[in-house]
Structures are given as C-alpha cells and as structure tokens.
C-alpha positions as CSV (number, residue, x, y, z in Angstrom):
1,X,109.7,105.0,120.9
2,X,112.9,104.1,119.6
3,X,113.3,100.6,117.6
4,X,115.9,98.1,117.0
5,X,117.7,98.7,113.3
6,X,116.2,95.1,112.7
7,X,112.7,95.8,113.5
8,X,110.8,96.0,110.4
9,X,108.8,99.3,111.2
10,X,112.5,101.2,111.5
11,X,112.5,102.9,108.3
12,X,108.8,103.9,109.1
13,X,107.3,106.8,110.5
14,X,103.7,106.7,111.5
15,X,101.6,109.5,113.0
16,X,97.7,108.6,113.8
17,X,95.0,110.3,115.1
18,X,92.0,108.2,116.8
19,X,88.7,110.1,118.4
20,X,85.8,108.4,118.9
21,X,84.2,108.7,115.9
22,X,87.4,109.5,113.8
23,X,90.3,108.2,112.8
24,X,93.0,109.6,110.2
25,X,96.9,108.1,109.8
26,X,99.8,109.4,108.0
27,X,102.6,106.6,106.7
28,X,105.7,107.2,105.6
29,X,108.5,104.7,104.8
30,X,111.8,105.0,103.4
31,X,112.5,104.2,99.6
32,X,116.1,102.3,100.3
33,X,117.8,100.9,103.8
34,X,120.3,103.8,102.4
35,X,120.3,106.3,105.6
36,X,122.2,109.0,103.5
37,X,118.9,108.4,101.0
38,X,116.1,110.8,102.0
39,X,113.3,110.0,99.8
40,X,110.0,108.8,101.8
41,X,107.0,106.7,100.1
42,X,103.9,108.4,101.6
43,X,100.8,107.8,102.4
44,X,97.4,108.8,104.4
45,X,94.2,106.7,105.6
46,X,91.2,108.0,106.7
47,X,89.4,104.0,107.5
48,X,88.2,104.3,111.0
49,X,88.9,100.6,111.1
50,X,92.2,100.2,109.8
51,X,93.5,103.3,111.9
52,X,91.9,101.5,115.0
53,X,94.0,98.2,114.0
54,X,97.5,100.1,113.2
55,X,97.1,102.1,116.9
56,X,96.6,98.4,118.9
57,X,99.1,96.8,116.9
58,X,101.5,99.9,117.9
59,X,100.4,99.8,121.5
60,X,101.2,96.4,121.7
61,X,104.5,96.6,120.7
62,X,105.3,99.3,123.8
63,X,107.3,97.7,126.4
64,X,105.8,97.1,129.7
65,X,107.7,97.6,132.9
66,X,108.4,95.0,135.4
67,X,105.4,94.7,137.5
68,X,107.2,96.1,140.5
69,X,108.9,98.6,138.7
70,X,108.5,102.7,138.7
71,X,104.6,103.2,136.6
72,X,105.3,105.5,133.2
C-alpha cells in the first residue's frame, strides 16, 4: 500500500512470510531521505515472534472501508 512521505515506514520496504509454524521477514530501509540515493540497510529475521508482531502491526495500519462501502 502506498504511504504518506511523512509516514515513518516510507523509506522502508518490508516483505514477510508467516505459516503456521514459520515465520521469515526481509527489511530494508533507505540509508538517507536522498531519493536520488540508492543505498538500502538490509536485513532478515527468521523469530516466529517478532515476524508475527511486524505482520499485525502492518495489518493494522491498512485502511478500512466505510462500513457501507464496496468490501476489498
């Protein structure tokens, strides 16, 4: 989904896998606010936990449409 240039996870890119017994992420994050700047910081988790907690706190971020709006 596409963010605000003030929301803090702009610069970030986040790609995470959750199964029910597994649970891998891959982090990335700009070095600089510089958009003509292409170096990333990069990381992966493989914490069950802590990729569980990252996916709710992105789901929770997603918009939700007025109640008597079109479902996604």
């Amino acid at each position: 989904m596409r963010l605000a240039e003030s929301d803090p996870l702009a610069h970030e890119r986040t790609l995470l896998f959750v199964g029910s017994h597994y649970g891998s992420g891959f982090f990335a994050r700009r070095r600089t606010d510089d958009p003509g700047e292409q170096t990333w910081l990069c990381g992966t988790c493989y914490d069950y936990d802590r990729i569980v907690e990252a996916t709710l706190t992105l789901i929770h971020r997603i918009p939700m449409p007025p109640a008597d709006g079109p479902p996604r």
